[in-house]
Structures are given as structure tokens and as C-alpha cells.
N, C-alpha and C positions, 0 to 999 in steps of 0.2 A: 504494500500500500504506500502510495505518495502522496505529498501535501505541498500545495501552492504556498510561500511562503511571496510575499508583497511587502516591500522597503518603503518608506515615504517618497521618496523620488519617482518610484513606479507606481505609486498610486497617482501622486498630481498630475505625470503626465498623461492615466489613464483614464481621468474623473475631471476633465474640464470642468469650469463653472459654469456654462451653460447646460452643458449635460445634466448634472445634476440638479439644477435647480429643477429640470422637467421632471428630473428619476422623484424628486422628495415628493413635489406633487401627487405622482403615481400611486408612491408610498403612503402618505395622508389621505391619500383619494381611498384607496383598501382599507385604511383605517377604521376611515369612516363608516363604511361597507359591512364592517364584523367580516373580515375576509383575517382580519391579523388577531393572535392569541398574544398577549403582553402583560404580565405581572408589572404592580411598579419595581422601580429598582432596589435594591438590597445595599444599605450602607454600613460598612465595615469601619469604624471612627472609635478607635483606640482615645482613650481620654491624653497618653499622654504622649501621641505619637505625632510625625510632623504633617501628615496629610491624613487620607484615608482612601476607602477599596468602595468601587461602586462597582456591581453587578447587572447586568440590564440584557436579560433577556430575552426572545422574542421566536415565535412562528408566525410565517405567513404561508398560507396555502395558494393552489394557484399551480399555474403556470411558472411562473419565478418566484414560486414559496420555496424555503429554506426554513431551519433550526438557523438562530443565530444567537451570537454570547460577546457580548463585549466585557471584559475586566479592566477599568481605568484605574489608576490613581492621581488623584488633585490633590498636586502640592503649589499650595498658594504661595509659596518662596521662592519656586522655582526659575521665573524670570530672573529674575535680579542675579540669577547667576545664568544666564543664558537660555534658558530650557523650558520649552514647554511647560503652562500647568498640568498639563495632561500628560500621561502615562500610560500605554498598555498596550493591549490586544485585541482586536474582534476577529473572533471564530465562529468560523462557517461549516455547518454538518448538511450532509446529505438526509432532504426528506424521506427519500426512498428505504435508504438503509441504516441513517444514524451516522456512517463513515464521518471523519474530519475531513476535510474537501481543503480546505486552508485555512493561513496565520496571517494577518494583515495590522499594517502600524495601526494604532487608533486615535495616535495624537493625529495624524495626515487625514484621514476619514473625517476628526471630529470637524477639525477645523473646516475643510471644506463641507459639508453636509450640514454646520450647524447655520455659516452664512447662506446658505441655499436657500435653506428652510425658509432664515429673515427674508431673504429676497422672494419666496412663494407670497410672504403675508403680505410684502411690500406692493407686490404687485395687484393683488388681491383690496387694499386697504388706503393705502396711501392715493392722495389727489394724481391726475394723470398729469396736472402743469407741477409737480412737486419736483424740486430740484436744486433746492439746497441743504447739504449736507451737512451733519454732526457725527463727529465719531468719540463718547468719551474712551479712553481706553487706545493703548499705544501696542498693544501684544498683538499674540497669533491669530485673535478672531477682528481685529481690526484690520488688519490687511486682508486677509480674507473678507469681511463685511464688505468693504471698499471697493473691491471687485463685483461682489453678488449687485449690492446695489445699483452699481452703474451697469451692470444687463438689466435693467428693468426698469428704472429710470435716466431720464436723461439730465444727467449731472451737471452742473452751470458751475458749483464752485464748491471746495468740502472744505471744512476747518477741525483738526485734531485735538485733543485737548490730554495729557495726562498729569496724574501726580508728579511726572519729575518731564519737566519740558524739556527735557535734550532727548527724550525716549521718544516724544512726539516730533520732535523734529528730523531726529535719523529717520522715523517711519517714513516722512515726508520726504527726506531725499532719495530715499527708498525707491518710494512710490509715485512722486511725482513724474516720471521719464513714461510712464505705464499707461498716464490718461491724459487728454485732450486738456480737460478742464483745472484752474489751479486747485493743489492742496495748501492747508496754510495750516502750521501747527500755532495754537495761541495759549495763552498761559490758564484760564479762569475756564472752567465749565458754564459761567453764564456767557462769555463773549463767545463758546460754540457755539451754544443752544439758543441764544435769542437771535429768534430774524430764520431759525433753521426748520424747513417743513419733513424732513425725515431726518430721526434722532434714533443713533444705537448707543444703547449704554453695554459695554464690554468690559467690565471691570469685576474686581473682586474685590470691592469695597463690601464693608457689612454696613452703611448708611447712606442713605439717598444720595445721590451724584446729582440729580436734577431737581429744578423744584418745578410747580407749578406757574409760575408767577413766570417763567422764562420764555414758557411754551407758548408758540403765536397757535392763533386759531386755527383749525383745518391740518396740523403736523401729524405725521403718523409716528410712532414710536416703537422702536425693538429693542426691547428691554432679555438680554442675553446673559448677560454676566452671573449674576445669581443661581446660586440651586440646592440654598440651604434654605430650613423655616424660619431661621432667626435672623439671615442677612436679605438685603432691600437694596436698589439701585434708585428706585423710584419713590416718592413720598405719595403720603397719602392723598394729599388733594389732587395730586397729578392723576394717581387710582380712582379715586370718587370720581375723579371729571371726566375719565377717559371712556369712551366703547372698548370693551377689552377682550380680547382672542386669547385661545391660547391653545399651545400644539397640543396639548390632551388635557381633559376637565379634573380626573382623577388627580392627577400628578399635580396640576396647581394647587389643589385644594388641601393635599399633602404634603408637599414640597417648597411651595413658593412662598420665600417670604415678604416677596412682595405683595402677595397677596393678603398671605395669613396676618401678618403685621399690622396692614389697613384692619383685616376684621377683625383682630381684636381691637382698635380703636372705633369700630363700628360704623367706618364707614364706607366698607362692603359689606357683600353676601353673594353668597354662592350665583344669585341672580343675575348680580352684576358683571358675570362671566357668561357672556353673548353666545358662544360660538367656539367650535374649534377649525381650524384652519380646513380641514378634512371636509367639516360640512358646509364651509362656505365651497368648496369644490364642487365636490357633489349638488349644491344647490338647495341642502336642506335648510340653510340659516342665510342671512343678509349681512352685509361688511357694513362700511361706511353710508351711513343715512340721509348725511348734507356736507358741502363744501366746509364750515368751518370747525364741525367736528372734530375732536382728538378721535385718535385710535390709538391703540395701544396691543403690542401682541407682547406676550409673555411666553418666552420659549424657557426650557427645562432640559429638552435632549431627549429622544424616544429612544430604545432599543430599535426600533423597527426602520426607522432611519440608517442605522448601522448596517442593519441585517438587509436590506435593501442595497446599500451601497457595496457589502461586500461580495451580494449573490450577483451585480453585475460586473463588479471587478474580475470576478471571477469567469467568466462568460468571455470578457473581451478580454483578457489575459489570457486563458486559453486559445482564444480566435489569430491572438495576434504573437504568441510564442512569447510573452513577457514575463518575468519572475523568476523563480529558483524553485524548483520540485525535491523535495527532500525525504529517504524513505523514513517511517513511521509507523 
């Protein structure tokens, strides 16, 4: 027996941002459907260790159903010394027989798959004349966002913002050669966000990064960073005022503290969560109501995401003789 083993190098270049952002749709479209089997995730958070283990596994039947299993670890130190907060694995089994099928990086998967996703909601949610950017947050889902967004909106101008502005400004030399439109790293999260109609907060802050009070009318927002119950990117009146999405109902209600946070200050409830991305697809719920409405999607990260990205890495890695076959 062999096993497709997949590097980060050969995933990015097998998993454009185009591509994927149709695959996540796909993916959220079966969601919706009850075509995907998904426990929430399993967290493994030692009281006195430096990160923790998140578990997220998933079946989709089908045509391109798979077993799949991602094992992460988030170490929220880990920038600061170079490196991914992300760590791990997504493994892919054959439905047919249970076999391991392949090993695939999970920090290369997350990062693109998770700005896909914002770019599903974006397109889905945000005004069609929306075209000015915010990105709080200088990491791996910033540059990645930065790309998602601009397939889906037409970008006029982006401004960066992080806690240590020289990390926001490397981004930008980075990334500025990549797009048409200028980037501009600035010092304050309000000189990003005021004036900006699509806002990602990409941070692992455990307190609001944005207030309400910045936000112009009609902005869409993707709020990513979080995916603890006790940490929040977003405040609560930005919560209270926003239409709010989110990639699955369970997992907000459990997970997000952006969520759980406003309702214990009571000013959500479970009601106040519209929609998930899947059923705006499918067409069983409604997005955006009027031009100057907030939107807001709260993404978490699915297993099914994963397991979709890695059942078709799999498919065009084989097609195209890419990877490393290892016995097993």
C-alpha cells in the first residue's frame, strides 16, 4: 500500500485561489444539503502547554465523498518566530475501503481554503460597487485574504494594519508587485477601517480589533481570526448591528467568541445568526437586505473544507504525476 504524501509548495501550486474558492462553495453547497457527516471539533488544550490539538473530522458522501481528518496545532507565538500559527496534517481515507489515500500540509490547505471561504461570503454578501479594502492582521491568512478578495471584488485600494507596523509593511512590499491597485500599511486599526466597505479581521487578539463606531454603512465584514469562546475580534455593537453569516450554526454557537461574548452581554441570540453560507447557496436563506446594511460572516474553519480540499488535491495530483508516494 502507498500514500500521496503533499508539501506546501505542491499544494499552492495545485489549489489556485480561484479554484478553490468554486471547490469551498461546492463544499458548503453539500453542507447545506445533509450530503456531509461533521462532529464539531475536539480540543486538546493542556492548561499548561504553549498551544493546543484541534481534531476536525468529517464524511462526505457522493461522488467526491471521502473520510477526512485534519490534526492542527495553534501556536499563537509562533509568528514572531517565523512560522505559521498552524501546524499539522489533513488525512485523506478511502470511502470505499477505509485505506489512507494521503498526508497533506495543513498549515498550506488552511491558509488557502480559509481565505476562499471569506471570498464565497464576500461574494455572496458584500455591495457589488464595494472596493475598498481593510486587512487587520499582517500573517499567513492576510496575504492569503488579499488575494481571495481581489477574485471577487474589484479592489480600488487596500490598507494593512498590525500590532507591530514593520510586519504590515514587509506584507506590503511583499504584496504590493502582485496587484494592480495600491496597498498601504498604516499604523491604527481605525485609519484601516474607516472609509473601508470590506473588512477582514485576521488576528489573534482575544479583544475586539474593530469597533463599531468605524464601520461606514453598507461594509461587509470577515471576521476570521478567532476560534476560541473566550476570544472576540469584533465588539458587541458591531454584533448587535450587523446581518450575521456564519460557515456553520453549531460551531458559532459553540465556538465563537465573538459571538458567545455579545450573548452573554445580551445583545444577541441564537436568532441573530441569519444564515449559513451553504444556505445562502443553495437559496434557502437571503444575504444582504439593503445597500447600507453591515454584514458580517463569522468563519471558524469546517473539517469539510479540509476534506474537500484534500479529496481534490488528491484527484489532480494523481492526474498530473505531482507529490511523493511513500509505502505504508
Amino acid at each position: 500500500m502507498k500514500i500521496l504524501i503533499l508539501n506546501s509548495t505542491q499544494i499552492r501550486e495545485l489549489l489556485p485561489m480561484p479554484d478553490c474558492i468554486e471547490l469551498m462553495a461546492d463544499a458548503l453547497s453539500a453542507l447545506a444539503r445533509d450530503e456531509v457527516h461533521q462532529p464539531l471539533r475536539t480540543i486538546v488544550r493542556p492548561p499548561n502547554a504553549r498551544g493546543l490539538l484541534g481534531l476536525m473530522p468529517a464524511y462526505r458522501a457522493g461522488e467526491r465523498g471521502a473520510f477526512g481528518l485534519k490534526a492542527i496545532c495553534v501556536f499563537p507565538e509562533n509568528p514572531s518566530q517565523g512560522k505559521d500559527a498552524h501546524q499539522g496534517a489533513v488525512t485523506l481515507f478511502s470511502r470505499e475501503t477505509g485505506e489512507l489515500l494521503a498526508l497533506m500540509n495543513a498549515s498550506e490547505i488552511t491558509a488557502i481554503r480559509t481565505a476562499a471561504v471569506s471570498a464565497v461570503a464576500t461574494r455572496l454578501l458584500a455591495r457589488e460597487d464595494a472596493c475598498e479594502l481593510a486587512i487587520i492582521g499582517a500573517g499567513v491568512q492576510a496575504r492569503t485574504h488579499l488575494a481571495a478578495i481581489a477574485c471577487v471584488r474589484a479592489i480600488k485600494r487596500a490598507r494593512i494594519v498590525a500590532r507591530n507596523f514593520e510586519h504590515a509593511q514587509i506584507l506590503v512590499d511583499e504584496m504590493q508587485p502582485k496587484f494592480p491597485f495600491p496597498i498601504e500599511a498604516v499604523r491604527k486599526n481605525e485609519e484601516a477601517v474607516r472609509g473601508a466597505d470590506l473588512i477582514v479581521t485576521a488576528t489573534s487578539s482575544l479583544e475586539p480589533v474593530i469597533c463599531h463606531d468605524w464601520i461606514s454603512p453598507g461594509a461587509h465584514v470577515n471576521a476570521i481570526g478567532t476560534h476560541s469562546p473566550t476570544s472576540r475580534e469584533v465588539d458587541s455593537a458591531t454584533m448587535a448591528a450587523a446581518r450575521i453569516f456564519v460557515d456553520r450554526r453549531e460551531s458559532a454557537l459553540n465556538e465563537s467568541g465573538d459571538y458567545l461574548l455579545a450573548a452573554k452581554e445580551g445583545v444577541v441570540g441564537p436568532e441573530s445568526i441569519v444564515g449559513e453560507i451553504g444556505e445562502l447557496l443553495i437559496g434557502t436563506k437571503s444575504g444582504r437586505s439593503s445597500a447600507t446594511q453591515i454584514t458580517l460572516f463569522k468563519s471558524l474553519g469546517l473539517a469539510i473544507e479540509d476534506v474537500a480540499c484534500a479529496e481534490y488535491l488528491y484527484r489532480k495530483a494523481c492526474g498530473e504525476n505531482v507529490g511523493t508516494w511513500a509505502d505504508f
